[in-house]
Every structure is written in C-alpha cells, then in structure tokens.
C-alpha positions, 0 to 999 in steps of 0.5 A: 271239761275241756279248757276250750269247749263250748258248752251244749254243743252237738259233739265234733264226733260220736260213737254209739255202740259201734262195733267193727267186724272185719270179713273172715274175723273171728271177733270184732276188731274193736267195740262195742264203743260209746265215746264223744269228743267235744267241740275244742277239746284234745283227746288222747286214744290209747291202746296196745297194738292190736286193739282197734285204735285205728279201725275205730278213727277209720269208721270216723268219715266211713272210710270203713265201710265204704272203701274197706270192707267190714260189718259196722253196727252202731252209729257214728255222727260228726258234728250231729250228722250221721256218718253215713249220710256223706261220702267219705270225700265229703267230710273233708272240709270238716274232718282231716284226717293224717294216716299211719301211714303217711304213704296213705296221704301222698300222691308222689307228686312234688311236695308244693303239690302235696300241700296243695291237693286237698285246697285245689280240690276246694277250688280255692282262688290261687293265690289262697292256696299259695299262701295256706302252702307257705303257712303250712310249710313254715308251721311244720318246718318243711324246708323251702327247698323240698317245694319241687323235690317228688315226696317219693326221693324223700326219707320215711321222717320226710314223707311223715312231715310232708303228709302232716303239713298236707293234713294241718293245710286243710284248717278242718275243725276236727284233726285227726292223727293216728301216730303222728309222730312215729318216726319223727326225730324229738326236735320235730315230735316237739313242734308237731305236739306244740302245734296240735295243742296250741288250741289256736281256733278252737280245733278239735284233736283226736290223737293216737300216739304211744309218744307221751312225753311232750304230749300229755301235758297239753291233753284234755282226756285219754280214752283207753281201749283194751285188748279187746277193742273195748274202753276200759278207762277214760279221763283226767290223765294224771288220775289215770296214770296214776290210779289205773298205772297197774291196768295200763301196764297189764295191757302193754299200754305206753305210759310217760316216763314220768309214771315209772318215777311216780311209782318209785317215789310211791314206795318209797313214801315221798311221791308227789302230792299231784300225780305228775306227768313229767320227771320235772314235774314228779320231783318239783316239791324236792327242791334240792335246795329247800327240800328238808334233807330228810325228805332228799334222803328217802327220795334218792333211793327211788329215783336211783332205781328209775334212773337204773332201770332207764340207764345202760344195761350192756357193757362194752367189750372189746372186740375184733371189727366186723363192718368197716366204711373207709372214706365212703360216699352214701347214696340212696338207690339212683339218688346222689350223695347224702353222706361224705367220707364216712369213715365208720367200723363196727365191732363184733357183738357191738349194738351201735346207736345211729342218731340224727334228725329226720333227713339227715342220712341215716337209713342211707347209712344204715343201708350201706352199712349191711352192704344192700347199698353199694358206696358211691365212693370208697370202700366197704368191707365185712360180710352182708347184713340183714335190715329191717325196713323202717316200714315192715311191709317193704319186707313180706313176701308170702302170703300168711303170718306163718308162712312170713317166718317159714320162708325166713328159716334155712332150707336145709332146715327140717319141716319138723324143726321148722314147725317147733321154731316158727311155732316158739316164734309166733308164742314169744312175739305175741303173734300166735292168733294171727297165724293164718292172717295175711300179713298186710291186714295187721295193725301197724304194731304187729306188722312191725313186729312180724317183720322183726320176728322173721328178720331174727329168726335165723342165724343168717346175718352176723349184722342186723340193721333195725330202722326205726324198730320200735315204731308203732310197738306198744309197750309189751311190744317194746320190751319184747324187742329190748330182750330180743336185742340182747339176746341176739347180742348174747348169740354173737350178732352185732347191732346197728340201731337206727332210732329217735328213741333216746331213751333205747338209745341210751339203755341198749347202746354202749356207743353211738354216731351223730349223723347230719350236716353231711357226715358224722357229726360225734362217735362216741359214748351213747351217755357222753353224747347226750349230756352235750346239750349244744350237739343234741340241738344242733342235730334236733335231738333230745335228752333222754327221760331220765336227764332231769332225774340224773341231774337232780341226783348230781344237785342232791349229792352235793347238798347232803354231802354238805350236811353234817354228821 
C-alpha cells in the first residue's frame, strides 16, 4: 500500500482490459492491460523498448485515439471518469502529462512563456501565474536568465528542463513523466527524482524511466510490461528485483546497479538479508569495521566481480592524433560562442569521454569536433566525422527502416551485398520486425537504435560523434551498443562519447574531458576524474554505481590486512 494513499478512493487512473492496435499493425502494440493507480501512490512502469509503455500513458486523457489514430478496446477511467467522456484538453486541470519528447511540450516561445502556457489558458489572475513560474523555475533550477531566452536556442537537457518546469506548473494531482530524465545530467535527474517523490500534496506519480538508481528507493510499485505489451510482473521493487531478476534480464528490462551486486553476493552466500536497492544498501550489514572477518572475506570476491564487470574494459594505446582543436571558439549554428580556446586532440582508436552538465556546451563541442561546425575562432584539423544526433529523428531521411540503412551504405556498393549487410543489421539491432515501418513510428528506443545502426553501418567515418547514445535504450539495447562501441574500436574508428551515464563513461573510455564554465575544466584519466569528489559537483556530475563498491573494498583491504595469520 501506497505510504500516502487514502483508503476507498476511486483509482487516480484505471485500465480494464485495454488494448492498443495501431492502423496497418500486425499485432497490438500493447495490452491487453488491467492496472490501477491509487490515489497518492508513486508507481514506476517498466518495460524493454518497444513494449507500449508510452502508447499505454497516451491512452491515459485519450490522446490516443483522439489525436493519434488506433483501435482502443477496454476502458480507461481517471478519477472515476471515463476517459472518453472529455476531450483530451479537458483533462489538464487534472492529469500533466511531461512527453518523451520534450519537443512535445514546447511552443518555441521564450522559456517565462512556456511556463506560463497552460495557466494562461486556466485564465488565472496574473500575478498567480507570475508566482507559480518563479516557483516552478526554482524547483526545477531553471536558471533566471533563460526567462526570455526562446526554448528553440536552448540545448536537448535544456529544453527536457524547461518542459518538466512547464509540466510540474501546472500542481495537477496526477503527473505523468515518460522518461523524465533521459538526457538530464545526474545532479538534475537527483533533483527531478526528489522532486517527484517528495510526496508534497498528495501527488500521484506515474513514472516510465530506464534511470533507477536515485529513483527506486522512493517508489511505491513497479508494473512491468513484457515484450508483448502485456504485465508480467507487479509490486514491491525490492521483491521484484530480487525474485523476478532472471525475467527482467531476459526481457532486456534496466534493473538498478544494485541487483547485479545482489546477485554476486547471492552466489557467493553472504547476500543482504532485505533485497537492496542500492550498492550502499546491498553491503550495509558488512561493515568493514564490525563485520566478523570471515563474512568481509567471502563477500570480496563478489563484489570484486561487480566492480570488474562496472570497471574498464578498454585499454589505451598510444596512437597518432586524428582530430585536433587549437585554440577554438565553439558555437551553435548562428548563436554566439559557448566555448573558448578549446584546445582538444583526439588520437586514432581512442573512445573519449565528453562529461558535464546539461548546457554547458557538449553537443556544441562535439559538433565541432566532427567538423559539421565550423569554429568561431581558431583551427580544426583532421578529416570529417560522422554524429549521432542527441534526438535520432534529426538523422531519417527515407521512408522505411530498411531503406534508413540502405541509403547509409556506399553506392558503389552491390544491391546483393547491400541486402545481406542491411539484413545482418536489422538481426543484430533487433529491428528485423520493424522492416517496413516508417522510422517515426518507432518508440523512442528503437529510434535511437536506428539511427545508431545506419550511422555505424559503413566505414565512412574514421570519427563517430555519439550524443547521448544510450537514451531511451533499454537494457539489451544498451549492451548492444557497448559490443558495437568496441567493435567499431577494434575495426580502427575513433570515439567521442557525449554522455551523463558515468557508469558507460567509466567502462568504455580510458580518458575523458570535463566541459563547463566555458572551456574544460579536466582531461584526463576517465577513473581519476571521478574519484575527484569536488570536480564531479562542481560540473553536476556523479559517481558512478560502483563507487561505493570500490571503497568498501579499499575499507576491507585494510582491515583484514591487519588481521593476523
């Protein structure tokens, strides 16, 4: 039970055997679905890419069907209401609803405007709506000088706040987030996750996010969907995560760092008494002070293991520079200049890691980096690269998945080869279904998932620039990638990885660069800069998962190198 939920309350929101087809489907793309949400309660959906997660938050005010066609059977009721009795825009006073795409939200107007929008249309008296935007701003740490810039200048973690302050204005009693916090940087995923499980008022929270860590602790439930649109699991997420780990694994569902330790400690007999849902949680009851030093002995070897499989996979070699910036200025496309005297090189086979907070210049960077952004001020040299967009739509151009990597391979190129190359492509990505889709009527995951297929699928580029690539990936999605990454590596290309995933960062990049304030702020040592406490805070960063396991190895080290023979 929910710790905030009244007692024999109609449910905020309802499903009854609700099934989504859309037109020309050849199955339904989710359901059928039988789910209630309590009144107050925060609940977490689940789900690998592709399994309907958002068309099921979509049905929710009737946005589907009303605005995007498909066939819905069942009923869907909020607040004892049936959906269908209202237009969607009627339902605003009740439901907000934040959208995958932030772009969804926003109008391209300036960014007080934003906020103000769906108050304006409440006609509330002015000096309420001024107030609710000063609120807003300061909850979601909307700088004050974004008021009258246009939300269209700002970067992709820019717009994704401006459009989350432009949801939480609204104080609806049911919020809805679908991946809120997708290419946020972890100091504001923290705050976004604070804030929506604060339980200030009551709220109800509907949540869909693969980011758990800093999440599930404050969460009442989790619903799963599977593959096949349909629940498979539901409840308590420690119980969950720790008895139905082998199904979510199976399904390419995110579990928390925290499971995989879980799972370690399990087999090596010593596994906490209450399934944990952080690391810091998983090796409580191992105090490396208190523990006995028999129980500290059997537990190094599995966390060991977790730490090895978080840790490094790629070693630095020593290499000729590829791409060099020497004293450039960066600046988006007829905007000023964000970034100053860049001085940067890249070396041939290299993955480099681009870190910092959102705003703070990275995309910018990376787009000068592959030469589509001509500097401002001093000088590039290095042959072009390729760049994967932080949103993947920026990158389709035809009008089907295959034909999307057909037009990625060379010209010259055979039809035969190009058959057998397109056909291994769509196998390995997990795309072979989706053939003869249009690539906008993907879900976000296997959007991203396209667009990262026909940017790698020639040996064009000697530099790939990837902008966010793991968003919106689901966990078999994301490993995926990883191999991809590597191999590419291993076939001669150089990386630059744009990321708020510390935890990628760490295992995939030897080195990485600390943008903000300007310029960059450290190059150096992926490991070393993340183990500089006061640089990660200043740049909004986070350690990674695995921190907490690595410093209780360090604590135990020294305490049973002290016991005696």
């Amino acid at each position: 039970m929910s710790r905030s939920a009244p007692l024999l309350l109609e449910p905020a929101a309802e499903w009854r055997g609700v099934e989504v087809l859309y037109p020309f489907a050849g199955r339904p793309a989710v359901g059928p679905v039988d789910l209630s949400i309590r009144p107050g309660e925060r609940v977490l959906l689940l789900g690998p890419s592709g399994s309907g997660k958002s068309t099921l938050l979509l049905t929710l005010t009737g946005l589907i069907p009303d605005s995007i066609p498909a066939e819905v059977s069942g009923h869907v009721r909020l607040f004892g209401q049936d959906v269908s009795s209202q237009k969607p825009w009627d339902w605003a006073r009740q439901v907000a609803q934040y959208f995958q795409d932030a772009d969804q939200t926003l109008c391209g107007m300036r960014v007080e405007d934003e906020l103000a929008f769906a108050l304006e249309n409440r006609a509330l008296p002015p000096e309420r709506i001024t107030q609710a935007v000063t609120e807003a701003m300061r909850k979601v740490s909307v700088p004050e000088d974004w008021r009258r810039r246009r939300s269209t200048q700002l970067s992709g973690g820019e717009r994704q706040l401006v459009a989350l302050a432009a949801t939480l204005v609204q104080d609806a009693p049911l919020f809805v987030a679908d991946e809120p916090t997708a290419h946020l940087a972890p100091e504001a995923a923290r705050r976004l996750h604070d804030l929506l499980t604060s339980g200030e008022g009551g709220q109800t929270i509907l949540i869909v996010d693969h980011r758990l860590d800093g999440l599930i602790e404050s969460i009442d439930r989790m619903v799963v969907l599977g593959r096949d649109g349909r629940v498979i699991a539901q409840g308590d997420p420690r119980t969950i995560f720790r008895d139905e780990r082998s199904l979510l694994q199976s399904q390419g569902i995110w579990c928390p760092a925290a499971s995989a330790l879980d799972a370690e400690m399990g087999r090596a007999g010593i596994a906490a008494p209450v399934a944990p849902l952080s690391v810091d949680e998983a090796l409580a009851h191992l105090d490396p002070v208190r523990a006995p030093s028999e129980h500290l002995d059997k537990a190094r070897s599995a966390v060991e293991a977790f730490v090895a499989a978080a840790g490094p996979s790629v070693v630095t070699r020593d290499a000729s520079v590829l791409v060099q910036l020497a004293k450039v200025d960066c600046a988006p496309f007829l905007g000023p200049a964000v970034l100053r005297g860049i001085d940067l090189s890249i070396r041939e086979g290299e993955i480099l890691g681009v870190l910092g907070r959102n705003g703070a210049g990275k995309s910018t960077l990376g787009l000068c980096l592959a030469g589509l952004l001509p500097p401002k001020a001093g000088v590039r040299e290095g042959p072009p690269g390729g760049y994967a967009f932080q949103r993947p739509e920026s990158q389709f151009t035809a009008g089907t998945v295959r034909e999307e990597l057909l037009t990625a391979l060379p010209e010259r190129m055979s039809a035969d080869a190009k058959a057998v190359r397109v056909a291994e492509a769509l196998e390995s990505w997990g795309l072979a279904e989706l053939t003869r889709h249009h690539p906008l009527e993907l879900s976000q995951g296997q959007k991203r998932k396209l667009a990262l297929a026909s940017l790698t699928l020639s040996d064009r580029w000697p530099l790939l620039v990837l902008d966010e690539p793991m968003a919106g990936l689901d966990a078999h999605g994301a490993a995926l990638l990883t191999r991809e990454i590597l191999s590419l590596r291993e076939r001669g290309h150089t990386l630059a990885l744009i990321t708020h995933d510390m935890d990628l960062a760490l295992k995939l990049c030897p080195r990485s660069i600390v943008v903000g304030e300007g310029g960059i702020l450290a190059d150096g040592p992926t490991q070393e800069l993340m183990n500089d406490a006061a640089l990660l805070a200043r740049a909004g960063l986070a350690e990674p998962a695995c921190a907490a396991a690595m410093r209780w190895l360090k604590a135990t080290a020294t305490r049973l190198e002290a016991v005696p023979c």
